[in-house]
LOKOLMAR-635646 format. One record per residue (C-alpha): residue in three letters; x, y, z. Coordinates in steps of 0.2 Angstrom, whole numbers, plus 5000, padded with zeros to 4 digits. Layout:
REM residues N
+------+------+------+------+
! balo !    x !    y !    z !
+------+------+------+------+
!  ala !    X !    Y !    Z !
...
+------+------+------+------+
END
This chain:
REM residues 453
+------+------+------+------+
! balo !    x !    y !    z !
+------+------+------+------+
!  unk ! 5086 ! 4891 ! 4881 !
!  unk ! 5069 ! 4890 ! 4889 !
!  unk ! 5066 ! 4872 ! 4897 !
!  unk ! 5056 ! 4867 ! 4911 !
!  unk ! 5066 ! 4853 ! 4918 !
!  unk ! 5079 ! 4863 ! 4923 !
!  unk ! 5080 ! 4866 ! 4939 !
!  unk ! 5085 ! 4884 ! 4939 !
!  unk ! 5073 ! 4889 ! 4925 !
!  unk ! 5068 ! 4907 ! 4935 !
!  unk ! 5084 ! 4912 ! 4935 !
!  unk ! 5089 ! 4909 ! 4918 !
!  unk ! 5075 ! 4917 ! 4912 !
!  unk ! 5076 ! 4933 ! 4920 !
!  unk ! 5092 ! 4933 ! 4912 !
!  unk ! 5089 ! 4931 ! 4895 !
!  unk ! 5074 ! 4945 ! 4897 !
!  unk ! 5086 ! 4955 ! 4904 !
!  unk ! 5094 ! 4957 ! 4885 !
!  unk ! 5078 ! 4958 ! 4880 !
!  unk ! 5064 ! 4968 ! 4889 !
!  unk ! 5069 ! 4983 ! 4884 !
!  unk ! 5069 ! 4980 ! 4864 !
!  unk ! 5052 ! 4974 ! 4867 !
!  unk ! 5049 ! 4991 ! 4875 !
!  unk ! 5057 ! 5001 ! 4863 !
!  unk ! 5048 ! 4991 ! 4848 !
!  unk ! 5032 ! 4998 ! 4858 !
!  unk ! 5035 ! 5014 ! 4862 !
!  unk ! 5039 ! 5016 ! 4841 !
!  unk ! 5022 ! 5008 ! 4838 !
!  unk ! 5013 ! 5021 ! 4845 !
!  unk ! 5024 ! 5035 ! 4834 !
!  unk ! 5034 ! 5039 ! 4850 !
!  unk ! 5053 ! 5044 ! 4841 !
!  unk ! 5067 ! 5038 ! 4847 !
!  unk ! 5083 ! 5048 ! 4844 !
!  unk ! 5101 ! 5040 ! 4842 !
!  unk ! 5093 ! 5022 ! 4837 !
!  unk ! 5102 ! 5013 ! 4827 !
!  unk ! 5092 ! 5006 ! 4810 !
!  unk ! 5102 ! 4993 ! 4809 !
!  unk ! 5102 ! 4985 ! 4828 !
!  unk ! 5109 ! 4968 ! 4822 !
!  unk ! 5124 ! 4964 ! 4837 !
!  unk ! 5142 ! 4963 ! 4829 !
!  unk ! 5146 ! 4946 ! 4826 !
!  unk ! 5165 ! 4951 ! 4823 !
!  unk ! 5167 ! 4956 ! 4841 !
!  unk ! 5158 ! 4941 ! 4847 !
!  unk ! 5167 ! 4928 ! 4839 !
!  unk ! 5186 ! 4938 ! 4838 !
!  unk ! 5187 ! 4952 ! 4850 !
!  unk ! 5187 ! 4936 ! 4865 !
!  unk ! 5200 ! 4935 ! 4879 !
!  unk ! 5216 ! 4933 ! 4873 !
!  unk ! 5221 ! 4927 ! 4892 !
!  unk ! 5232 ! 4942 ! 4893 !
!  unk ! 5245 ! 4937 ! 4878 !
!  unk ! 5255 ! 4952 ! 4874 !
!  unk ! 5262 ! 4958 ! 4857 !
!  unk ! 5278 ! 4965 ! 4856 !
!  unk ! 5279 ! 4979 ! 4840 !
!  unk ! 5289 ! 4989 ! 4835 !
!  unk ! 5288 ! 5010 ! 4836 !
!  unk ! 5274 ! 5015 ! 4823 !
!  unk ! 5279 ! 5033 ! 4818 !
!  unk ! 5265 ! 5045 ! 4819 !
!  unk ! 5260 ! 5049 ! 4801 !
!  unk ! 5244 ! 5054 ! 4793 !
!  unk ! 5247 ! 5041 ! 4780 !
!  unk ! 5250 ! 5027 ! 4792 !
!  unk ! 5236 ! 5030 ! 4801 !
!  unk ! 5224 ! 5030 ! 4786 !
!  unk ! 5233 ! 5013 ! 4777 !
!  unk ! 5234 ! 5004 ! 4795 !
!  unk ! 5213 ! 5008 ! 4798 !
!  unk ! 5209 ! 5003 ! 4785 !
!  unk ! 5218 ! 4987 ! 4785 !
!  unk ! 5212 ! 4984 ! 4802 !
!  unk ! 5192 ! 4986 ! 4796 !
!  unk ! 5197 ! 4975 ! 4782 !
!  unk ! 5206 ! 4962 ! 4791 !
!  unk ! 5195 ! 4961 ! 4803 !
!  unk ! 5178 ! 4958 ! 4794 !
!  unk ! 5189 ! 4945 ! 4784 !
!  unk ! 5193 ! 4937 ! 4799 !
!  unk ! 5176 ! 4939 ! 4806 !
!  unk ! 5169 ! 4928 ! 4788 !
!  unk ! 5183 ! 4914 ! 4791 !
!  unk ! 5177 ! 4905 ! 4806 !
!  unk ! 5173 ! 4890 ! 4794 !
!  unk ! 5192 ! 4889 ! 4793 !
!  unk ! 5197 ! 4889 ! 4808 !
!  unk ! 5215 ! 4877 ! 4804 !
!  unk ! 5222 ! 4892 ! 4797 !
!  unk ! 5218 ! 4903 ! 4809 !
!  unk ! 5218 ! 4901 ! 4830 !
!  unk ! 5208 ! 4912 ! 4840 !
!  unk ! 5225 ! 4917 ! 4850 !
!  unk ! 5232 ! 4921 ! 4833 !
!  unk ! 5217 ! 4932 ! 4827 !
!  unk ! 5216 ! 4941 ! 4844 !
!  unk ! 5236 ! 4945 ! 4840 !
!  unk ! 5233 ! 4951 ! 4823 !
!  unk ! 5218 ! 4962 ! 4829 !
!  unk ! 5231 ! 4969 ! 4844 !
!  unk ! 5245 ! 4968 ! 4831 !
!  unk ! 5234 ! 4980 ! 4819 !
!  unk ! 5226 ! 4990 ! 4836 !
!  unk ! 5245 ! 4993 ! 4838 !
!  unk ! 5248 ! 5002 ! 4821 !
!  unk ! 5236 ! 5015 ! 4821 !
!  unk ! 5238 ! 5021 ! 4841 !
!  unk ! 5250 ! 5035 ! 4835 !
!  unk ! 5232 ! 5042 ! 4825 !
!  unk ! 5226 ! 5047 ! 4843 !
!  unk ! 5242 ! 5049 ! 4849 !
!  unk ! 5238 ! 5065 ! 4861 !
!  unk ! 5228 ! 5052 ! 4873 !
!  unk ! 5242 ! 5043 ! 4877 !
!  unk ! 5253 ! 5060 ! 4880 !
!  unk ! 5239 ! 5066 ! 4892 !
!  unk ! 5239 ! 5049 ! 4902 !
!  unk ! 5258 ! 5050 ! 4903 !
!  unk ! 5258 ! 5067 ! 4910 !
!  unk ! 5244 ! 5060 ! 4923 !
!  unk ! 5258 ! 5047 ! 4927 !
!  unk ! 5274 ! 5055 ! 4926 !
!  unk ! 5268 ! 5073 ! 4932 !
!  unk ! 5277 ! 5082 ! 4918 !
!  unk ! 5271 ! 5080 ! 4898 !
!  unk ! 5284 ! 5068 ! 4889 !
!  unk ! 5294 ! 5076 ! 4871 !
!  unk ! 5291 ! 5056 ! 4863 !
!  unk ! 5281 ! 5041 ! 4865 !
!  unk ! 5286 ! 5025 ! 4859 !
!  unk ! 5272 ! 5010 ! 4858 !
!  unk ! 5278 ! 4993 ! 4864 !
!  unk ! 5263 ! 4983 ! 4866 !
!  unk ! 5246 ! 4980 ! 4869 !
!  unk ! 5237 ! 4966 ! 4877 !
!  unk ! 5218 ! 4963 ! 4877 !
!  unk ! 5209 ! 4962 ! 4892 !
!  unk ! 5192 ! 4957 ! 4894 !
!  unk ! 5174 ! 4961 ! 4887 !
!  unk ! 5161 ! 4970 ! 4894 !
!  unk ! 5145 ! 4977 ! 4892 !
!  unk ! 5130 ! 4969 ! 4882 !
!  unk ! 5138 ! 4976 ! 4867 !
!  unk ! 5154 ! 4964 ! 4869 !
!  unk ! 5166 ! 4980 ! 4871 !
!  unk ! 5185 ! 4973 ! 4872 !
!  unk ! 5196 ! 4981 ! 4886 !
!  unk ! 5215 ! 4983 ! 4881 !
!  unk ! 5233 ! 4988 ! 4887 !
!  unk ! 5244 ! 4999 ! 4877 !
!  unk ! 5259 ! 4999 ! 4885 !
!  unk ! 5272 ! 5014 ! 4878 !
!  unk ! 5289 ! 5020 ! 4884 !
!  unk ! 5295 ! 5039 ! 4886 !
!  unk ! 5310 ! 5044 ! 4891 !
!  unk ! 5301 ! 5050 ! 4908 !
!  unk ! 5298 ! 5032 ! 4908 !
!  unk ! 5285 ! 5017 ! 4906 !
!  unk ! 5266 ! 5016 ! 4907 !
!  unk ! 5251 ! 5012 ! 4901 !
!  unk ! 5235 ! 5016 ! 4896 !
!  unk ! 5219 ! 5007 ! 4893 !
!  unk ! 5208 ! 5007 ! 4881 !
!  unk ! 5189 ! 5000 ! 4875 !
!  unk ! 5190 ! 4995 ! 4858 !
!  unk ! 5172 ! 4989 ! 4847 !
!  unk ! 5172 ! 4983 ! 4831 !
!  unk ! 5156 ! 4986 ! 4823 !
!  unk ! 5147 ! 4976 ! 4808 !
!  unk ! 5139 ! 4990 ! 4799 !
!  unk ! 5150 ! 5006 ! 4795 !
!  unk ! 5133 ! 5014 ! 4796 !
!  unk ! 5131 ! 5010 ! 4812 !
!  unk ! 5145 ! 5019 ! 4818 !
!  unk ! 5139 ! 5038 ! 4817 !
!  unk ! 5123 ! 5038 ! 4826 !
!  unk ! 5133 ! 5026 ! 4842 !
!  unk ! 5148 ! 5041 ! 4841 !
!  unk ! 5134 ! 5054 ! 4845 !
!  unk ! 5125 ! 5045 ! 4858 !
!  unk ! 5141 ! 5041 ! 4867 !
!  unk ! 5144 ! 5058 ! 4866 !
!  unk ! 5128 ! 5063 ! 4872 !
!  unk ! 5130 ! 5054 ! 4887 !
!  unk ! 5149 ! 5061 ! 4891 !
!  unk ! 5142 ! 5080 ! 4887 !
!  unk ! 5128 ! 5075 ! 4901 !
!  unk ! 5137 ! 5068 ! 4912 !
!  unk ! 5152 ! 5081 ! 4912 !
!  unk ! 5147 ! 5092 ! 4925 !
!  unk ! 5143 ! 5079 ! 4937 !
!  unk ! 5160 ! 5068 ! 4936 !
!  unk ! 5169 ! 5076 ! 4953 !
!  unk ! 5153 ! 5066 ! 4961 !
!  unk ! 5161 ! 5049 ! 4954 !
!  unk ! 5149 ! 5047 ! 4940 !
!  unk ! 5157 ! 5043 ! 4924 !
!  unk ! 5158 ! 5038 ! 4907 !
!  unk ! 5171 ! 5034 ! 4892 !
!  unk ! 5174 ! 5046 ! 4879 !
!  unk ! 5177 ! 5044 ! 4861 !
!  unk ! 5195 ! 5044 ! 4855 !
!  unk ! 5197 ! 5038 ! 4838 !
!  unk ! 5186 ! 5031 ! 4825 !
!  unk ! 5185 ! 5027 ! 4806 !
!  unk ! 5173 ! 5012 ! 4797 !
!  unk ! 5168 ! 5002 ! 4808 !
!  unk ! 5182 ! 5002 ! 4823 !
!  unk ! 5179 ! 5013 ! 4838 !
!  unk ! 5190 ! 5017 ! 4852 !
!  unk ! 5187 ! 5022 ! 4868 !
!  unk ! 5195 ! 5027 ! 4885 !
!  unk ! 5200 ! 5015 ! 4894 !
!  unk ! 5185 ! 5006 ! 4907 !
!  unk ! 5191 ! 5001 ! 4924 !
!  unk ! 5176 ! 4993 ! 4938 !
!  unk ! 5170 ! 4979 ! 4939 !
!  unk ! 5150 ! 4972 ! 4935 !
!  unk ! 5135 ! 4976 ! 4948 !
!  unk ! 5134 ! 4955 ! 4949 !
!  unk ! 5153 ! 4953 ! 4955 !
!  unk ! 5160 ! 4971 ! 4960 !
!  unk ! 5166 ! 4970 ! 4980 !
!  unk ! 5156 ! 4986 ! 4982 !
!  unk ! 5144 ! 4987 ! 4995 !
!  unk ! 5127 ! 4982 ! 4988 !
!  unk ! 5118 ! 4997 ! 4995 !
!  unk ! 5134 ! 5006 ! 4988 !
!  unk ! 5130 ! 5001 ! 4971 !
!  unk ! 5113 ! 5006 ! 4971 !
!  unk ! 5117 ! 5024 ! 4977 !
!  unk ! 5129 ! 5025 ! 4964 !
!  unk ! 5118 ! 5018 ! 4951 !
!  unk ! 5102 ! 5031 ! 4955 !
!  unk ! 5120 ! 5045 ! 4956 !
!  unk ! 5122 ! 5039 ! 4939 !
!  unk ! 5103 ! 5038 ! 4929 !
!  unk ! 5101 ! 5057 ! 4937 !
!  unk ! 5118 ! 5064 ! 4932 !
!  unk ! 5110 ! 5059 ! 4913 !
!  unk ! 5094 ! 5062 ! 4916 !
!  unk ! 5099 ! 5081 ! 4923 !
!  unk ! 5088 ! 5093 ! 4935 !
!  unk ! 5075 ! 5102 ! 4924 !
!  unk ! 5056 ! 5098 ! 4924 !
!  unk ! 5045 ! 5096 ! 4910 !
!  unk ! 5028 ! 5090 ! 4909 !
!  unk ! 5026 ! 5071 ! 4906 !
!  unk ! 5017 ! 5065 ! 4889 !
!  unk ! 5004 ! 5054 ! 4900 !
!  unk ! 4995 ! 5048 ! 4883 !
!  unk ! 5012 ! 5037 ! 4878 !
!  unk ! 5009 ! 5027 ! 4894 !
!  unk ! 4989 ! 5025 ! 4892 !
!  unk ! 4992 ! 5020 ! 4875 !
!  unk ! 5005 ! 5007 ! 4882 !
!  unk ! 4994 ! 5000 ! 4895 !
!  unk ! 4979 ! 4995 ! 4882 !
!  unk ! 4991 ! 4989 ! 4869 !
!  unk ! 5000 ! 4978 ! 4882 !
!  unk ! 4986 ! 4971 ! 4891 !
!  unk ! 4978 ! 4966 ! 4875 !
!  unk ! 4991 ! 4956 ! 4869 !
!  unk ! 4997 ! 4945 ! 4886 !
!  unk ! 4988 ! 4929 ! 4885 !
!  unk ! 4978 ! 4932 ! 4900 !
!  unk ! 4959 ! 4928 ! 4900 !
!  unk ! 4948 ! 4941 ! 4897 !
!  unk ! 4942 ! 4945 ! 4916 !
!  unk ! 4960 ! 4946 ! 4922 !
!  unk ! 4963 ! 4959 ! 4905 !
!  unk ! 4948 ! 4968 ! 4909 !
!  unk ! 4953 ! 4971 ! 4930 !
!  unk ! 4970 ! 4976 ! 4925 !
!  unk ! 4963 ! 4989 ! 4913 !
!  unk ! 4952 ! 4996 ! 4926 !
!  unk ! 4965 ! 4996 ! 4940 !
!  unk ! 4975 ! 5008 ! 4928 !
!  unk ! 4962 ! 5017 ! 4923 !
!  unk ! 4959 ! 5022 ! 4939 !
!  unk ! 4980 ! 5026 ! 4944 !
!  unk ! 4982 ! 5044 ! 4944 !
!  unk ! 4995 ! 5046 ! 4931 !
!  unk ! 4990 ! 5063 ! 4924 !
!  unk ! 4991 ! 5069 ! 4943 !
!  unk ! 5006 ! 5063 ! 4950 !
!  unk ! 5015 ! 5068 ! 4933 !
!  unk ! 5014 ! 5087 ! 4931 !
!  unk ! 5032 ! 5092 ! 4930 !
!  unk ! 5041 ! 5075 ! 4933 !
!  unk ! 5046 ! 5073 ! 4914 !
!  unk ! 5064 ! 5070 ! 4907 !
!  unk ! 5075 ! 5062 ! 4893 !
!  unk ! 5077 ! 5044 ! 4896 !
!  unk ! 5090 ! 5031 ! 4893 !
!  unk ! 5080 ! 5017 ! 4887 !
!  unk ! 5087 ! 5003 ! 4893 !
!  unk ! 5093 ! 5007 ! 4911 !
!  unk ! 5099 ! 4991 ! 4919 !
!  unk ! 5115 ! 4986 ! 4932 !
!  unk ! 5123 ! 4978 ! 4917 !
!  unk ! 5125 ! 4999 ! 4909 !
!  unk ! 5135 ! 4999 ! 4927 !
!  unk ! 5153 ! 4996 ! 4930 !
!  unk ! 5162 ! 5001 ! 4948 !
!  unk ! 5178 ! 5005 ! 4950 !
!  unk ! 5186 ! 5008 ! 4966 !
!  unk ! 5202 ! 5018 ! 4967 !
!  unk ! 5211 ! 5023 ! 4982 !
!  unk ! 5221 ! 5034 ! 4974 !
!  unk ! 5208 ! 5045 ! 4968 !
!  unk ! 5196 ! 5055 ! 4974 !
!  unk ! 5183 ! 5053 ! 4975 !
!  unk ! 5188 ! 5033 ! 4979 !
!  unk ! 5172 ! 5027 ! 4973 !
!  unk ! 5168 ! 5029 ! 4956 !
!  unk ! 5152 ! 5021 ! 4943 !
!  unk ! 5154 ! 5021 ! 4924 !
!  unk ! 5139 ! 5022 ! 4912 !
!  unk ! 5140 ! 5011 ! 4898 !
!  unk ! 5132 ! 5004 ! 4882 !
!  unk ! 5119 ! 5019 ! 4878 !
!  unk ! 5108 ! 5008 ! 4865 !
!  unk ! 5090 ! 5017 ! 4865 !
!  unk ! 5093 ! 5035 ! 4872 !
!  unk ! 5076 ! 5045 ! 4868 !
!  unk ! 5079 ! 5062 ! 4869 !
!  unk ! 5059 ! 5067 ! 4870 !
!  unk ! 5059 ! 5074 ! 4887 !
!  unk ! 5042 ! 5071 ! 4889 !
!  unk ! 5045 ! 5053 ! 4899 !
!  unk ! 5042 ! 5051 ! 4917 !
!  unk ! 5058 ! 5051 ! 4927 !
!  unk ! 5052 ! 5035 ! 4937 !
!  unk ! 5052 ! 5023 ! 4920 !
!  unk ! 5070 ! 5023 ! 4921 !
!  unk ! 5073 ! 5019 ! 4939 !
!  unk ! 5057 ! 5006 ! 4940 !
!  unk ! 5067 ! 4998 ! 4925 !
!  unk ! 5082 ! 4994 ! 4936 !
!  unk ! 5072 ! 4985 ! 4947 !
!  unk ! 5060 ! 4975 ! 4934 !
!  unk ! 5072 ! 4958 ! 4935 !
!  unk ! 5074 ! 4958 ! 4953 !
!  unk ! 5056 ! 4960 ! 4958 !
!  unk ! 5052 ! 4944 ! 4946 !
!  unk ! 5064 ! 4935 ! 4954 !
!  unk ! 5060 ! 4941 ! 4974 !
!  unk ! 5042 ! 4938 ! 4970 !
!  unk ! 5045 ! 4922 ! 4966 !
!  unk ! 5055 ! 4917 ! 4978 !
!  unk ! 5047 ! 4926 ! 4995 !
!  unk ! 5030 ! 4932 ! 4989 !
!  unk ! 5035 ! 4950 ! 4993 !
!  unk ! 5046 ! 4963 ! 4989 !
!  unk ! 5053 ! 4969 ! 5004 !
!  unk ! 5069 ! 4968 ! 4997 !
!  unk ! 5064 ! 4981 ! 4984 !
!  unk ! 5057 ! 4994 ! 4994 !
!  unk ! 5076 ! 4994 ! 5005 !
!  unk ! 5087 ! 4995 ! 4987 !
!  unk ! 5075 ! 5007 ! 4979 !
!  unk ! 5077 ! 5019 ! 4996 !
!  unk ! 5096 ! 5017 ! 4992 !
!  unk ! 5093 ! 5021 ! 4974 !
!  unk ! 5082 ! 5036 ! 4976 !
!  unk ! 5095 ! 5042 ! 4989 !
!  unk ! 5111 ! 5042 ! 4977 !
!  unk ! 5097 ! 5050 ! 4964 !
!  unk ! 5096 ! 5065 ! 4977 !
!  unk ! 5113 ! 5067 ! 4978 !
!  unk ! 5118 ! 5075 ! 4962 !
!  unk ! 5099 ! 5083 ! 4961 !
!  unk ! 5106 ! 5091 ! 4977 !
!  unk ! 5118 ! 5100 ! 4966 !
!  unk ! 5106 ! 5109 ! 4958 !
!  unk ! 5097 ! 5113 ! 4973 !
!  unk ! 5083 ! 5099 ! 4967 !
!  unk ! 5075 ! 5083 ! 4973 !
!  unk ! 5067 ! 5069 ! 4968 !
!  unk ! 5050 ! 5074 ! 4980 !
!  unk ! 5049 ! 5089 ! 4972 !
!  unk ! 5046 ! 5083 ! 4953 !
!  unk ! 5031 ! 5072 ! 4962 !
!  unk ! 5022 ! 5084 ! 4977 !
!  unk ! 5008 ! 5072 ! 4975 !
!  unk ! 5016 ! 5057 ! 4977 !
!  unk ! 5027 ! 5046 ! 4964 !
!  unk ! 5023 ! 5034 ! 4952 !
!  unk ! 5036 ! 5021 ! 4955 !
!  unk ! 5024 ! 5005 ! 4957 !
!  unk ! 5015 ! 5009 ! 4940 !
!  unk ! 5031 ! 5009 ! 4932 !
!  unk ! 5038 ! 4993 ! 4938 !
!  unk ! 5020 ! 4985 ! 4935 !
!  unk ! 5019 ! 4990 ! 4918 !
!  unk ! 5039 ! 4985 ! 4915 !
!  unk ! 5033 ! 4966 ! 4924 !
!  unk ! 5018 ! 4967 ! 4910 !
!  unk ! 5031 ! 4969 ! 4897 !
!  unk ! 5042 ! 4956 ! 4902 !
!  unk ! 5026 ! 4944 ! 4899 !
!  unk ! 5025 ! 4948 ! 4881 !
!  unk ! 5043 ! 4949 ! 4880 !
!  unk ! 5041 ! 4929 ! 4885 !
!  unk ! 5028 ! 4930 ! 4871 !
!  unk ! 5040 ! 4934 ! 4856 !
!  unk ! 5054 ! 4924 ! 4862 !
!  unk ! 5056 ! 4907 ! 4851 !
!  unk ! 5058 ! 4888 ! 4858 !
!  unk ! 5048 ! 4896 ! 4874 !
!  unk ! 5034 ! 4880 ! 4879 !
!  unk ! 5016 ! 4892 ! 4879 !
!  unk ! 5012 ! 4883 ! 4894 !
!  unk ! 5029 ! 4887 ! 4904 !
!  unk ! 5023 ! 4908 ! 4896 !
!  unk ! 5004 ! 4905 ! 4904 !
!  unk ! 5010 ! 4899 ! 4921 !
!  unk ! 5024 ! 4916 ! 4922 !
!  unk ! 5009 ! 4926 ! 4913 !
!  unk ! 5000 ! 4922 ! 4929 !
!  unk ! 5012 ! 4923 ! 4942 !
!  unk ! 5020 ! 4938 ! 4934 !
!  unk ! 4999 ! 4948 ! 4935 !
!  unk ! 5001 ! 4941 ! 4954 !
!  unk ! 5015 ! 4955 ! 4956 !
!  unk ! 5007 ! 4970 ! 4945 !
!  unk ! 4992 ! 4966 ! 4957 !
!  unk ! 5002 ! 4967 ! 4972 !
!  unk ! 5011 ! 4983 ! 4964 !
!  unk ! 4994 ! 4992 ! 4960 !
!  unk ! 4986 ! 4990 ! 4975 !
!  unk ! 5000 ! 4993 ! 4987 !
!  unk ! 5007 ! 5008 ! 4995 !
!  unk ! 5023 ! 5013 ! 4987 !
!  unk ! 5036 ! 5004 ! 4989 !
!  unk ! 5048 ! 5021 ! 4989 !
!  unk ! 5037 ! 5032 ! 5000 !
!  unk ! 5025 ! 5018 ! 5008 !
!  unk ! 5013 ! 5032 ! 5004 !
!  unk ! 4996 ! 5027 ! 4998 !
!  unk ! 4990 ! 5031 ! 4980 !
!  unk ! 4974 ! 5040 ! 4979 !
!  unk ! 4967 ! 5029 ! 4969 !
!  unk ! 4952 ! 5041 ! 4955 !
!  unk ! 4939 ! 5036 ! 4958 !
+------+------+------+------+
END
């Protein structure tokens, strides 16, 4: 994973921490008796969606009309969880079963239980067709794509009415754990409920249609990744910070300052710095002024804020045209004790490693997160809000993205098969940018810190 000799080493590592970082940060933040709501206790990925729910390369399944029974449903989910973790456990035997033919079994058994949650497809008709069909017949589906760190698998449903054909999508996830599946049903749900009063400003997310055991379905996702959507790149930032403040919502609270002290000793005490480069980070913030610039800036947090929770669809049809969909809610903390800025500096972590490296500046940086903060106004704008008035004395957006580089160091700590020399050498070009960081103007305001003295 981690070797020196390749030649695009940086890159590749920035994106394995990606996945990463913010478990470290979460394990962290549970270390110092922080609770974290909506976590799951078993965070194990599914291994049934990583090795079934694949790209079927757009095969479809022709079925018959399933009628819409109580009974069916119940016998036809529960064959699907069963089938499924069977499948899942007989990769070994992989002559009797092709991945084309478990996708079609998984799409054949999808099929059989869509009349459970038949009112979706009804609404989505009536979307189409203007006028609410009497009957819906089921012809098809055919699986899409995955998305999402979670391995979330786009499908088709294609159904016929006697106002005529269509079809709707859907995101189906097939969990491991059955135990799992409760606490990720109320965290999606959390999110939709938040962001709900926001979605005319093109924010967005998929809600919950029908679950049981360990299968979940979704609405259907449409958009395309941060890395490969045609949007504008300053278009995907205002639409990203549109997104993080429709969740994160308009109300102050104060900010629990002793959670971020904490972090910064427990941190800098681990990295496998010397001790004069531990002991001038500790007093550069020591002396940050988080307590001051921190009074009424707290807020729920998402936990693991990052372009791969983004997807942007853009419809032509609709309005608004552009629109940004928030998935994979993984380490929602509910406290709203946590500074507004941790979220937002988290976007940024990865590509201020990787602009460091490259240009030893990060002017890059301070033009995305103008872009960022400005979409963020937007839907505080709403609520007749903004960003500078959680911060009158100025924000704290380097200290956040200076401690989230200072995680990703010890997330290169935990990592296995990483060389301790390659970790020394990032440790220290990775302190290069927290320096820079802490004794820089912001890079949002280009206002100085006044540094306590």
């Amino acid at each position: 994973m981690f070797r020196k000799k390749k030649n695009n080493k940086a890159k590749e590592d920035t994106k394995t921490e990606n996945r990463n970082l913010e478990t470290t940060k979460s394990n962290k933040k549970q270390n110092l008796n922080q609770k974290i709501p909506f976590t799951d206790s078993n965070s194990s990925e599914n291994e049934f969606s990583k090795k079934k729910l694949q790209e079927s390369n757009n095969n479809e399944l022709n079925v018959t009309h399933i009628p819409n029974t109580n009974e069916n449903v119940e016998k036809h989910s529960s064959l699907l969880t069963s089938t499924s973790l069977k499948q899942a456990d007989s990769k070994s035997k992989a002559k009797k079963i092709t991945m084309d033919e478990a996708d079609k079994e998984i799409n054949r058994l999808l099929l059989s239980i869509v009349s459970g949650f038949s009112d979706y497809f009804y609404n989505v008709a009536e979307e189409i067709f203007e006028k609410r069909p009497k009957k819906i017949e089921f012809n098809s589906i055919r699986s899409d794509r995955k998305i999402g760190m979670t391995g979330i698998q786009l499908v088709t449903v294609n159904f016929t009415s006697e106002l005529g054909h269509g079809r709707a999508g859907l995101a189906v996830k097939v969990h491991n754990n059955a135990s799992q599946v409760p606490d990720i049903v109320k965290r999606i749900n959390f999110v939709a409920n938040r962001l709900e009063k926001y979605r005319f400003l093109g924010v967005s997310t998929a809600r919950i249609v029908f679950y049981k055991e360990q299968i979940l379905v979704l609405e259907g996702i449409s958009g395309e990744s941060f890395k490969i959507s045609p949007v504008p790149i300053t278009e995907k930032f205002r639409l990203a910070g549109k997104c993080l403040a429709s969740f994160c919502g308009s109300h102050n609270n104060k900010v629990a300052t002793e959670r971020y002290r904490n972090l910064e000793k427990q941190v800098i005490d681990t990295l496998p710095l010397d001790q004069e480069t531990k002991s001038l980070l500790s007093m550069k913030y020591s002396k940050f002024p988080l307590e001051n610039l921190t009074l009424n800036s707290g807020s729920i947090s998402f936990g693991d804020f990052h372009s791969g929770n983004l997807l942007y669809e853009i419809n032509l049809y609709k309005s608004p045209i552009l629109i940004v969909h928030l998935i994979d809610p993984e380490f929602i903390d509910t406290n709203p004790g946590i500074d507004r800025f941790e979220d937002i500096a988290n976007f940024f972590v990865n590509r201020a490693i990787q602009e460091f490296q490259l240009k030893q500046n990060l002017f890059q940086i301070t033009r995305d997160i103008k872009s960022f903060i400005a979409g963020y106004n937007e839907i505080l704008a709403y609520d007749l809000m903004s960003i500078n008035k959680f911060y009158p004395n100025g924000d704290t957006f380097n200290y956040h993205l200076s401690l989230g580089i200072l995680l990703s160091i010890l997330n290169l700590v935990t990592m296995e098969d990483v060389e301790i020399e390659y970790v020394k050498k990032q440790a220290q070009n990775r302190v290069k940018i927290v320096n820079y960081l802490l004794d820089s103007p912001s890079l949002y305001t280009n206002k100085p810190v006044l540094i306590q003295v």
